[in-house]
Backbone as a chain_set.jsonl record, in Angstrom:
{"seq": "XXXXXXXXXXXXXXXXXXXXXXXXXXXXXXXXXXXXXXXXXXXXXXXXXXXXXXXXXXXXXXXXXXXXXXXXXXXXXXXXXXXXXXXXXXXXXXXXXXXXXXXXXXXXXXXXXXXXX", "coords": {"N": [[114.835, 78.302, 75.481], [113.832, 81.663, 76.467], [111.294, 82.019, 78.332], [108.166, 83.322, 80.42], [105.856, 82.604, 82.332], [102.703, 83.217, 82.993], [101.033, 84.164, 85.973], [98.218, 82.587, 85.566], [98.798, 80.638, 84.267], [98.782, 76.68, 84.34], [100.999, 74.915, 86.965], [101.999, 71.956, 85.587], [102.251, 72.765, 83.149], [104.331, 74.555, 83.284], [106.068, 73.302, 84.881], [106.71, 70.943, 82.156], [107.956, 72.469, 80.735], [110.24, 73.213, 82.466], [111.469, 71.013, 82.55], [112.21, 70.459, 79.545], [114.189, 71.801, 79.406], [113.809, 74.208, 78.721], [114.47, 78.146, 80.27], [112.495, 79.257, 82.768], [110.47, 81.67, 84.09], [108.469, 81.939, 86.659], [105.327, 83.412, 87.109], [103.238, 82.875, 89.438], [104.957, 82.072, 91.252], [106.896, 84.404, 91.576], [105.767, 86.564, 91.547], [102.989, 86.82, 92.289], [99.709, 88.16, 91.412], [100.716, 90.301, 90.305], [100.347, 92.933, 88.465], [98.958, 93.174, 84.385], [100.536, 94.529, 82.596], [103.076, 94.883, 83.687], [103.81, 91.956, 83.998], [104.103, 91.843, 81.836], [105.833, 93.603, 80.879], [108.48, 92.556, 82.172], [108.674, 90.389, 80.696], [109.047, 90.714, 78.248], [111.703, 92.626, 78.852], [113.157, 90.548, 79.608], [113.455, 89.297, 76.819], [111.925, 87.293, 76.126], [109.278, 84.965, 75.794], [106.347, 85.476, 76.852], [103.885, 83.24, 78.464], [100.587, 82.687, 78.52], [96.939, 82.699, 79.784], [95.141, 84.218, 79.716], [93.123, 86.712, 78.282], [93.417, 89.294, 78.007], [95.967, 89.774, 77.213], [95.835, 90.373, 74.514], [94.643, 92.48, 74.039], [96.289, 94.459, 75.19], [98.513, 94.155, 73.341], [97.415, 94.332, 70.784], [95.927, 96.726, 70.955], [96.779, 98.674, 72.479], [99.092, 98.514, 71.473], [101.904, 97.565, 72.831], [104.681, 97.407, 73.506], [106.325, 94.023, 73.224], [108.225, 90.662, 73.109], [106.984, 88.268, 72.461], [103.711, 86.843, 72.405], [102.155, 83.633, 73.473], [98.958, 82.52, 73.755], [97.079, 80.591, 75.881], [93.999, 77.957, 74.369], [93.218, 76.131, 75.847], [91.184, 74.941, 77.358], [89.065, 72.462, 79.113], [90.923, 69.928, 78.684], [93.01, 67.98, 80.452], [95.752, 68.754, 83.069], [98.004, 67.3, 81.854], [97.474, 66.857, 79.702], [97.53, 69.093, 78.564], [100.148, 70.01, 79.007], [101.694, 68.774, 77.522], [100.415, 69.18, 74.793], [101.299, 72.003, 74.858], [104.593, 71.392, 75.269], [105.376, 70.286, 72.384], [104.681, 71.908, 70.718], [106.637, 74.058, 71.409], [108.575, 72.159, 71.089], [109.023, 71.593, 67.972], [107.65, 74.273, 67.005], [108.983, 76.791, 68.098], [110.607, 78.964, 68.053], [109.06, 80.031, 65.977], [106.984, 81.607, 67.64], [108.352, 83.864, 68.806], [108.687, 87.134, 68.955], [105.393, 87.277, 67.792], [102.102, 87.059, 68.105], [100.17, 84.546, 69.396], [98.237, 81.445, 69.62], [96.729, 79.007, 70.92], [95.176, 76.166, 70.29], [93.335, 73.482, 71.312], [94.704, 70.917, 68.531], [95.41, 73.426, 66.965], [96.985, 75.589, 66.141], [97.704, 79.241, 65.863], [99.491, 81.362, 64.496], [100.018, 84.985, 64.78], [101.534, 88.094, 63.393], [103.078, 91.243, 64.778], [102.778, 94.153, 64.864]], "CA": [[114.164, 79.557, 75.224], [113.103, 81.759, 77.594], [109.753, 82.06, 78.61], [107.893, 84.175, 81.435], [104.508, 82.198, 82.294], [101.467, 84.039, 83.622], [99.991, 83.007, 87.069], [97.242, 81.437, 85.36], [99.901, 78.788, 83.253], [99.237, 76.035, 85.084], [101.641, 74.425, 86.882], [102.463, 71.181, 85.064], [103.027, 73.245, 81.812], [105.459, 75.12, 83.654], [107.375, 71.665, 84.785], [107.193, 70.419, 81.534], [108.898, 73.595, 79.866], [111.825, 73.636, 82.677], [112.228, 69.777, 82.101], [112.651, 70.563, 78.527], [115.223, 72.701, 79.44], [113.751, 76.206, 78.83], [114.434, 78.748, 81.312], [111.066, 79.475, 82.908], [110.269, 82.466, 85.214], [106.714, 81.562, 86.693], [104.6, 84.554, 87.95], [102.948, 82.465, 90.381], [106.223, 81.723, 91.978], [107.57, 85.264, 92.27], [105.025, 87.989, 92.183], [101.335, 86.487, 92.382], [98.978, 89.28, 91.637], [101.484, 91.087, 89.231], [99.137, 93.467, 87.035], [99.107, 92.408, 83.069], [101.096, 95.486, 81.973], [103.606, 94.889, 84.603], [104.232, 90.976, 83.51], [104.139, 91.942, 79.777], [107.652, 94.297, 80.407], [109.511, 91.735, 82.309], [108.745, 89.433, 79.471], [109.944, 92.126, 77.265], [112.809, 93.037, 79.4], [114.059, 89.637, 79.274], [113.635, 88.897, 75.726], [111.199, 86.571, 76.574], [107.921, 84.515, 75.359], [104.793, 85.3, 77.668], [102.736, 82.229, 77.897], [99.391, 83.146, 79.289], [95.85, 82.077, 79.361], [94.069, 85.871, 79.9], [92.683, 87.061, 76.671], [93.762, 91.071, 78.19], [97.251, 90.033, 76.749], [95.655, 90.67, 73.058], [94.433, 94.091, 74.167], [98.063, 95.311, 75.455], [99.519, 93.756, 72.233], [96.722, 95.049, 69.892], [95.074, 98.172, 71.046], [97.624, 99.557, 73.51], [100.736, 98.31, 71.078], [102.718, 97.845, 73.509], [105.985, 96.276, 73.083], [106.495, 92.838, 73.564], [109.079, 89.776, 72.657], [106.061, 87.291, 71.91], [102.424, 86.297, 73.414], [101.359, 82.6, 73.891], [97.691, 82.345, 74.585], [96.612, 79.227, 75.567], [92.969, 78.612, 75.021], [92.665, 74.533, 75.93], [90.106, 74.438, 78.336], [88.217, 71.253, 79.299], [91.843, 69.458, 79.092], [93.866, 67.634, 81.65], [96.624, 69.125, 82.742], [98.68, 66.281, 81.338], [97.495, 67.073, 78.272], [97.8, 70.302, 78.073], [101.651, 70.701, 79.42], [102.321, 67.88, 76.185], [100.678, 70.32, 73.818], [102.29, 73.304, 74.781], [106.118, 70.971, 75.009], [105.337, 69.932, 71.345], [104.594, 73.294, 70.145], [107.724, 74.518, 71.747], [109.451, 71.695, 70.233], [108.377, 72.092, 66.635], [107.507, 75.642, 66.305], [109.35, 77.376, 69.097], [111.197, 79.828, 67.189], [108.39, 81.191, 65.042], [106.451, 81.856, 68.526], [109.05, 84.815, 69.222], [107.766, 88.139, 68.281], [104.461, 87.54, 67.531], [100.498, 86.768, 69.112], [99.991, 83.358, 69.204], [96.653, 80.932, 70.052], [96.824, 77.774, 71.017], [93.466, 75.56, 71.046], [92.983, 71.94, 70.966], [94.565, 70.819, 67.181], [95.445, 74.431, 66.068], [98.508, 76.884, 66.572], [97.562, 80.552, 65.191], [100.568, 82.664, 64.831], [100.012, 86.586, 64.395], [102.768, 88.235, 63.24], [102.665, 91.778, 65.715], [103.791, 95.535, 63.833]], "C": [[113.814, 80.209, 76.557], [111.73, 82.395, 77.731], [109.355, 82.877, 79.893], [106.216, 83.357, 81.471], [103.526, 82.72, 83.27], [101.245, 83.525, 85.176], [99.331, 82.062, 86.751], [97.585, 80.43, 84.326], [99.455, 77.434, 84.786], [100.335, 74.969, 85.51], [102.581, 73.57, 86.038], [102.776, 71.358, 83.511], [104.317, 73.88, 82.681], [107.075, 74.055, 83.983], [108.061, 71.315, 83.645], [108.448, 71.257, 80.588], [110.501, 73.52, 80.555], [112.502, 71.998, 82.294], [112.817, 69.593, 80.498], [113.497, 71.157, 78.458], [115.351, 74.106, 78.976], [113.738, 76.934, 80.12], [112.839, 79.156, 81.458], [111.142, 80.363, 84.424], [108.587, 82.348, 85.338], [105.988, 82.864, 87.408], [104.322, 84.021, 89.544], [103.731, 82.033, 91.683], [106.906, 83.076, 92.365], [106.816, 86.662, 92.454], [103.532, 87.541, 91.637], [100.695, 87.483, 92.782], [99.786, 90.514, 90.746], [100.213, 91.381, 88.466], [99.811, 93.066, 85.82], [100.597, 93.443, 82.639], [102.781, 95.075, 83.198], [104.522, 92.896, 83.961], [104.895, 91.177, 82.222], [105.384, 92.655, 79.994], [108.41, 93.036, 81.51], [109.724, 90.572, 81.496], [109.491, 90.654, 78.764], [111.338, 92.031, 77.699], [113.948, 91.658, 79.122], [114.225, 88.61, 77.867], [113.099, 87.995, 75.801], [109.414, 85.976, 76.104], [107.105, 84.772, 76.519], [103.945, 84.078, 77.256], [101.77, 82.563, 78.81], [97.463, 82.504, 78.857], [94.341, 83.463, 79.685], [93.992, 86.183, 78.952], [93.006, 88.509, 76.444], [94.789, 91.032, 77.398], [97.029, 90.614, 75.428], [95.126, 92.117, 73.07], [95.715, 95.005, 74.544], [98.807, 95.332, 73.89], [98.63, 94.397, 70.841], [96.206, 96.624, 69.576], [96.014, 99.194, 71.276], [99.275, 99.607, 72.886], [101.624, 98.232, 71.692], [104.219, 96.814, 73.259], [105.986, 95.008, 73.877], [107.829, 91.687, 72.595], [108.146, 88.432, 72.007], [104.909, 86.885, 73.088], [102.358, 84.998, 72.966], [100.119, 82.431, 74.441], [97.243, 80.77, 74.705], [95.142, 78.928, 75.606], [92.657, 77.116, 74.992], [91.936, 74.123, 77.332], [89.398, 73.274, 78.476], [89.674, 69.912, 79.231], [92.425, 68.842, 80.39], [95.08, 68.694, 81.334], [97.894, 68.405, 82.156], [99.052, 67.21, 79.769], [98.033, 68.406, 77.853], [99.316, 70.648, 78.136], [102.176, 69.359, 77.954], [101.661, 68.793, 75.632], [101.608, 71.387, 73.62], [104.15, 72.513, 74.396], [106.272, 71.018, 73.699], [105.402, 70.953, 70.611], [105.885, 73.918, 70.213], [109.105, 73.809, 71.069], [109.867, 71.991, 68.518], [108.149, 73.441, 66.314], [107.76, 76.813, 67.407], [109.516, 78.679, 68.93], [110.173, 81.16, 66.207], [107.01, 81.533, 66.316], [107.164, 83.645, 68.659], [108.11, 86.081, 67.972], [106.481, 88.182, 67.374], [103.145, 87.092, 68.483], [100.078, 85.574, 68.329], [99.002, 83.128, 69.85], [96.836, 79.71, 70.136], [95.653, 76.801, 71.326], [94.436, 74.233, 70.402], [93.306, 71.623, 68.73], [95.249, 72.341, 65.953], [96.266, 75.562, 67.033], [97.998, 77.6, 65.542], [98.868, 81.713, 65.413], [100.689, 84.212, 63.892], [101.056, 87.447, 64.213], [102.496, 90.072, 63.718], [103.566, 93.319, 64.648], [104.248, 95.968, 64.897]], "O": [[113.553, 79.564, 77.572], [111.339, 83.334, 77.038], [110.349, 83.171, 80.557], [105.452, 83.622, 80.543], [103.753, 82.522, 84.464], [101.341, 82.314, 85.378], [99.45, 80.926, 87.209], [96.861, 79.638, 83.723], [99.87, 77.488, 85.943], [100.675, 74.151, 84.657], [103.683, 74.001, 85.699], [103.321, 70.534, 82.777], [105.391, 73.326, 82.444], [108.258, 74.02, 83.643], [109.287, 71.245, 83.56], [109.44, 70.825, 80.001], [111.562, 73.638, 79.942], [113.644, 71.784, 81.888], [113.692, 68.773, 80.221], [113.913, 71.273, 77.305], [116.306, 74.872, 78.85], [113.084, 76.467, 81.052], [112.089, 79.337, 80.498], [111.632, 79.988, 85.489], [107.728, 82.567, 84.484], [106.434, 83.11, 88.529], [104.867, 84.457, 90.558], [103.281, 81.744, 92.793], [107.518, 83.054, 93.433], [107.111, 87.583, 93.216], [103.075, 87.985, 90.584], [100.74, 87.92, 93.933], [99.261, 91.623, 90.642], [99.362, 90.623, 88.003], [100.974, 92.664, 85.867], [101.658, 92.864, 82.404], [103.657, 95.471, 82.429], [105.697, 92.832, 83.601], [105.952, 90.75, 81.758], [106.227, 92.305, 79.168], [109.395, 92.773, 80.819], [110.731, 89.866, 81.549], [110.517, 91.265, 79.065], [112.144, 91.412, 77.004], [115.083, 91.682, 78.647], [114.851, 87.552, 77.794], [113.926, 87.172, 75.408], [108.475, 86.769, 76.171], [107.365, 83.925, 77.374], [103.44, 83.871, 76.153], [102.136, 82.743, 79.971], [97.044, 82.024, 77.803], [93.115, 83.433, 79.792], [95.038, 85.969, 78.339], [92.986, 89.055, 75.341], [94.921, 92.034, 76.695], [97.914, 91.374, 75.035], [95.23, 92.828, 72.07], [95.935, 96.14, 74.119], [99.464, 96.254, 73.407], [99.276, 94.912, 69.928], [96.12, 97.342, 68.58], [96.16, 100.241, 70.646], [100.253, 100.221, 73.313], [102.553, 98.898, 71.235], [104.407, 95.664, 72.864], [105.673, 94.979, 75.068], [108.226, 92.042, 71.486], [108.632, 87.699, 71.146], [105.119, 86.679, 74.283], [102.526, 85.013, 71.746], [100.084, 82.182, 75.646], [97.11, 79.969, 73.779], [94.588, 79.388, 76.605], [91.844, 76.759, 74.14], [92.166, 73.192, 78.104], [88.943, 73.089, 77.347], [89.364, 68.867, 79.803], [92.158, 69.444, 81.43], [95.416, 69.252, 80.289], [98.876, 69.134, 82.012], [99.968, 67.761, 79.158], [98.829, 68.652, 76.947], [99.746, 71.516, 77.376], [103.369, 69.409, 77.657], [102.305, 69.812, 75.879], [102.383, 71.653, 72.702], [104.844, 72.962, 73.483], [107.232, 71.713, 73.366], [106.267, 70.947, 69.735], [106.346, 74.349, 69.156], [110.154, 74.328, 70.687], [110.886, 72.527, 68.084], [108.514, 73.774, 65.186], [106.9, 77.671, 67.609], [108.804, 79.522, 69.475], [110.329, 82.343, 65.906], [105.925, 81.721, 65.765], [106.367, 84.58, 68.589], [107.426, 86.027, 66.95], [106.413, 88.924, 66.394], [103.379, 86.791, 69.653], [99.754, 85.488, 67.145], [98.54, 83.975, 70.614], [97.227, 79.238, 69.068], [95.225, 76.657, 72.471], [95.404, 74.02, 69.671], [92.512, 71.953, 67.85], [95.457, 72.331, 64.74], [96.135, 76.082, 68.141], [97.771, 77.072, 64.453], [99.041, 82.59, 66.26], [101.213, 84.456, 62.806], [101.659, 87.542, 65.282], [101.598, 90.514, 63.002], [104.61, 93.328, 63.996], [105.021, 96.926, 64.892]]}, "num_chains": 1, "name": "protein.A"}
């Protein structure tokens, strides 16, 4: 799949996604400091999941409608990052597919998928 992950993905989700063999363009790796609106169309552009952990993404995708290919929010705070880059793989494994075009939530135990007009 391909994916576009925020700056604030950390790392070792980003590993585990390219070791799974999704293409993965990392913010933090090619334009650190990219504004939201600015990430959100090269996700777009490349047909692409946003995984992100900024809560602004639900105001672009809600308020501002703006087009998108699919949001990932992740909201597993207090986690290792261990843990957290095995949630997100699992998710990706299992319910990869119904991630695409819509606003997703990811906590501890619980995948929310919003389906986006």
């Amino acid at each position: 799949m391909n994916v576009v992950a925020d700056e604030d993905v950390d790392g070792p989700i980003v590993q585990r996604l390219r070791a799974d063999g999704h293409d993965v363009l990392y913010i933090a790796e090619l334009s650190p400091s990219a504004v939201d609106e600015d990430v959100l169309g090269q996700a777009t552009e490349r047909g692409a999941l946003l995984i992100t952990v900024d809560k602004d993404f639900g105001d672009l995708v809600f308020r501002q409608r703006l087009v998108h290919s699919g949001v990932l929010l992740l909201r597993l705070e207090g986690l290792t990052n261990p843990t957290k880059a095995q949630l997100v793989g699992e998710v990706f494994r299992d319910r990869g597919q119904e991630l695409l075009g819509g606003f997703s939530v990811l906590s501890l135990g619980r995948l929310r998928i919003r389906r986006t007009p």
